[in-house]
N, C-alpha and C positions, 0 to 999 in steps of 0.2 A: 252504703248509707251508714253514718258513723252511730255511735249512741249516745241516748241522750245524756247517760248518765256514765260516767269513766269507771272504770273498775278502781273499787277502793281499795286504797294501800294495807293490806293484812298484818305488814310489819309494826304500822305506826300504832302503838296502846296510849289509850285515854287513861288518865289515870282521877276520878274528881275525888273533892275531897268533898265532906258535909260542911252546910253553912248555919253556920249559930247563931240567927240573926239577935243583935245587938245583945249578944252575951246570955240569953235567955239561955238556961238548961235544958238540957233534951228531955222531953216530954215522952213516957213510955205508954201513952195510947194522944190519938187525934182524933178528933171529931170532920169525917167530910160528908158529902150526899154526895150519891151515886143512885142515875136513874134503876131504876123497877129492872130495867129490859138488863140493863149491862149487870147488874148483880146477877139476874137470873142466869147471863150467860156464865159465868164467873165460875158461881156455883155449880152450874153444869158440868164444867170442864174439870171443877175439882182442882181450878187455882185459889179459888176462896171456901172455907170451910166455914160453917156454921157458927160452930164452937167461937169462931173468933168474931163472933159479931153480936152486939148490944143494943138493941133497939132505946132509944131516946124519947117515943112516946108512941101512945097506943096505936096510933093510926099504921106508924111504921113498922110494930110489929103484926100488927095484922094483915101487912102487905108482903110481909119476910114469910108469913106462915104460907098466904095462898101461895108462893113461887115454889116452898118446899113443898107441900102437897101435890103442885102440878106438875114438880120433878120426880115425885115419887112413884106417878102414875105410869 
């Protein structure tokens, strides 16, 4: 029985570059939303740290705060 999926070539590197759309200057913070559940994971794992996060209005920080508290427990 074959696979579904062929062994990828290890030789071949991707190389991308960044895209500037229409010439805009890179921007040294963005603005996205990311549900409740995947931040909590995030920050569990300790791929996202606190320190780099900015709540944008009250409701959001009061939902940043209950996830730290119930990671701390």
């Amino acid at each position: 029985m074959g696979m579904l999926f062929p062994n990828p070539d290890l030789s071949q590197h991707r190389h991308y570059s960044r895209v500037n759309w229409q010439g805009q200057p890179d921007a040294a913070e963005v603005s996205i939303s990311i549900s409740a559940d995947s931040l909590c994971r995030l920050l569990q794992s300790r791929q996202l740290h606190v320190e780099d996060l900015t709540c944008l209005d009250a409701a959001s920080k009061a939902q940043v705060r209950k996830i730290l508290l119930n990671l701390a427990c």
